[in-house]
C-alpha positions, -999 to +999 in steps of 0.1 A: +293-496-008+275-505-039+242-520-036+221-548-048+193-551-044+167-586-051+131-568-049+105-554-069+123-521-076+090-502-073+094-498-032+134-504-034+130-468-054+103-452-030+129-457-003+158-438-018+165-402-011+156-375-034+180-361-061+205-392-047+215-405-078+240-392-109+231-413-138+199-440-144+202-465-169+171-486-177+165-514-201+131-527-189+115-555-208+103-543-239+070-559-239+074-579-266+042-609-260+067-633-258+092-651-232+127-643-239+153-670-232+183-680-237+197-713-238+237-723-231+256-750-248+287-768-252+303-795-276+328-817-274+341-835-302+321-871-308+317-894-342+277-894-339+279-857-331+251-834-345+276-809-356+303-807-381+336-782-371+367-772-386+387-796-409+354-822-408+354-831-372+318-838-356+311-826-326+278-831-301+259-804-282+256-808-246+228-779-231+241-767-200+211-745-191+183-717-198+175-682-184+141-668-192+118-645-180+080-631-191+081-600-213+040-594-213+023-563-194-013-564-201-008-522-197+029-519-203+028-479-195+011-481-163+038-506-152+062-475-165+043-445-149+051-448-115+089-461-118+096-431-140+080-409-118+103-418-092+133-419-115+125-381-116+122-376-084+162-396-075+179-382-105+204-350-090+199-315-109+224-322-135+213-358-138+204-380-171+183-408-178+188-434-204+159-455-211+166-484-238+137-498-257+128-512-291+108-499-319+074-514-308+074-490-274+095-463-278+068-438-291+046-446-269+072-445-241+088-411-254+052-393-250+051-408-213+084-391-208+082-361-219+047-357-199+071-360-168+105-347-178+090-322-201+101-319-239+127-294-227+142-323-215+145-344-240+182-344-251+186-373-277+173-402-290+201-424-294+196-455-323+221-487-317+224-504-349+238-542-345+238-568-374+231-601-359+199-627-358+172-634-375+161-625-412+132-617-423+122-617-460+091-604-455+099-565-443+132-550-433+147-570-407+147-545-376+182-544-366+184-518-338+173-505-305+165-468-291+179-450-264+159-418-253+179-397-230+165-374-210+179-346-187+169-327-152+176-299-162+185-287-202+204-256-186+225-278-164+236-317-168+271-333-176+279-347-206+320-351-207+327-348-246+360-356-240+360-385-222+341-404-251+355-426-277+360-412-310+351-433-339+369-436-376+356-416-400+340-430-429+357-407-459+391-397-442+402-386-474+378-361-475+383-351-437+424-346-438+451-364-424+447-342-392+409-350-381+418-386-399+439-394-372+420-379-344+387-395-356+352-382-351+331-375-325+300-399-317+266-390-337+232-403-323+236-433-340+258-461-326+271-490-345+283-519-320+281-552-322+259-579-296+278-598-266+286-622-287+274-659-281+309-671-272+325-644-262+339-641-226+313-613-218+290-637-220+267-643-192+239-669-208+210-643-195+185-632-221+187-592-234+222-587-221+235-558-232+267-552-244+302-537-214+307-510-241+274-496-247+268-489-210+309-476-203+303-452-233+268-438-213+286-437-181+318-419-193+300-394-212+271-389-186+290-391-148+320-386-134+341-406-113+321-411-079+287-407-090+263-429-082+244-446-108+213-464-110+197-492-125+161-507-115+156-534-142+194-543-137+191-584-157+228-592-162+244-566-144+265-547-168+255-515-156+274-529-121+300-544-141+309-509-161+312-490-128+334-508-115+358-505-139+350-467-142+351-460-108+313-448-105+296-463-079+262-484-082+226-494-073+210-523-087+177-538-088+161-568-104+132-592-088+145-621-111+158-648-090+181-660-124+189-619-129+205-621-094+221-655-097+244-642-129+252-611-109+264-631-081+285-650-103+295-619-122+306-599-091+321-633-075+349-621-048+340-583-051+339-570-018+324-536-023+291-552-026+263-551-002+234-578-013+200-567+001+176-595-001+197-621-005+207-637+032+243-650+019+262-641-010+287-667-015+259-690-019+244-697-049+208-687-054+195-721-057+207-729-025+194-698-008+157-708-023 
């Protein structure tokens, strides 16, 4: 069974067994001072609208509803410390860890982890450029996000090259019709677009990440039956990427509105065992 869990993942973690998990994925809030939200709408067409659509028609905007939640740690790496210990400790010999953050933390964070990984250990930094939001005309708008992965062990940890994507090259001119039509192999720097505000991937929850960032980490970083796990899991798209991989999955947010998506999200899958949550098929706002 895949697991669920709603709890601070601090004890959920000191309760697994050692060396139990394949693969951890982590997008923890990136302490940015401020509380992220997101807020979902709809429009149907009206002549007061507040909106004007394709071929002149007005339209009015009708907000269905917000997620949020706090991004503000008054010592935001002694919040870390202890969860990354224990990643450590639950990560198998030849496991990885993928920790996503944003410019303000990550050098911060990368010292933290290679005090417990060691540098050995450190295998990438990964940069995920997007091209979305805000402007600024004041500096250059930061457009990306940072992945540091780190490995158990640097003699011994998968990483399936040929199970990942390969990607257009730039100049195939210059690289022959042969490797033009096979396409490149993935640098350390991925370019991949947001969930985008409409698309069908979209779950309304603030920081979701996007189904093909997290199915390109588990292909190239498990194999089919691994377990992988995720303690600051929001949305659930680490889940949601297993499942169609075939990996199977641990999941852990305190956020009542984190868990309330991934019930939606995993509506009818039976394969799903919800700890901290006394029904399922309800809907969190009737369960508190």
């Amino acid at each position: 069974m895949n697991r669920v869990y709603f709890a601070d993942n601090l004890p959920v973690l000191r309760s697994l067994q050692d060396a139990s998990v394949n693969l951890i994925y982590i997008d923890p809030p990136f302490n940015t001072g401020k509380i992220q939200a997101r807020t979902q709408i709809k429009t149907v067409r009206s002549r007061d609208g507040d909106r004007i659509g394709f071929g002149g028609q007005r339209y009015r905007t009708i907000k269905i509803g917000s997620k949020s939640f706090d991004d503000l740690f008054d010592d935001y790496l002694a919040f870390l410390e202890p969860r990354l210990l224990e990643a450590y400790r639950l990560l198998a010999p030849d496991g990885t860890l993928y920790f996503h953050i944003d410019y303000r933390e990550v050098h911060y964070c990368k010292i933290l982890l290679d005090s417990i990984f060691g540098r050995e250990c450190f295998l990438n930094e990964i940069i995920w450029a997007y091209d979305f939001g805000g402007r600024s005309k004041r500096r250059w708008p930061p457009k990306h996000d940072n992945i540091l992965v780190y490995v158990k062990d640097p003699q011994r940890y998968t990483f399936n090259t040929d199970e990942i994507e390969r990607i257009p090259y730039m100049a195939p001119g210059l690289a022959g019709p042969e490797k033009a039509a096979r396409g490149k192999m993935l640098t350390d720097t991925w370019w991949h677009t947001i969930v985008p505000t409409t698309g069908r991937e979209r779950t309304g929850y603030p920081t979701q990440k996007p189904l093909g960032i997290l199915k390109r980490i588990i292909r190239a970083s498990s194999r089919p039956g691994d377990v992988v796990l995720d303690f600051f899991a929001g949305s659930g798209t680490t889940g949601a990427a297993c499942l169609e991989l075939e990996r199977s999955f641990i999941l852990i947010d305190n956020n009542p509105e984190a868990i309330a998506v991934m019930m939606r999200r995993f509506a009818g899958c039976d394969t799903i065992e919800w700890i901290g949550v006394s029904s399922p098929t309800l809907s969190l706002d009737e369960e508190l």
